[in-house]
C-alpha angles and dihedrals in degrees: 000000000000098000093061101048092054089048084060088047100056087048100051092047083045101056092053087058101113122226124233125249102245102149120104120247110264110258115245112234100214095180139006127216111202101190114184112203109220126199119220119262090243096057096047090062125067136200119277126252121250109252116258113268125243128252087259101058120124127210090264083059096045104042092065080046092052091052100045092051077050093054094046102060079033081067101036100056083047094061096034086058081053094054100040087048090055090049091047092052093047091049093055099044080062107058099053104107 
């Protein structure tokens, strides 16, 4: 029975024990800059596909066809990597304190 008065006690005594104060102050935000990358015109576009051959093509047909599909995802991951580059940079822009 003593032992757990004085366990009440101990408790009572230890919860008006104040806390002190470690945190840091909040920081004010005096202005807020909202900056908005933007990609050029000319890298938010791709080449276009060639159109589909008919039954008909021969291999001279379909070789130009085969390059050119080349070329345009060629293009496209170029100007993806451009836009991605620009993304990145802004990113990182951002999070310098």
């Amino acid at each position: 029975m003593r032992r757990l008065l004085l366990l009440v006690a101990v408790l009572c005594l230890g919860a008006c024990h104040a806390q002190p104060e470690l945190a840091a102050p909040a920081p004010v935000i005096r202005r807020v800059e909202t900056v908005v990358p933007r990609a050029p015109q000319r890298l938010r576009h791709c080449r276009g596909e060639p159109e589909i051959l008919g039954e008909d093509a021969t291999q001279g047909d379909v070789a130009p066809a085969y390059v050119d599909a080349l070329a345009a995802g060629a293009d496209c991951r170029r100007k993806l990597g451009a836009v991605d580059a620009l993304l990145t940079a802004a990113e990182r822009g951002r999070a310098k304190p």
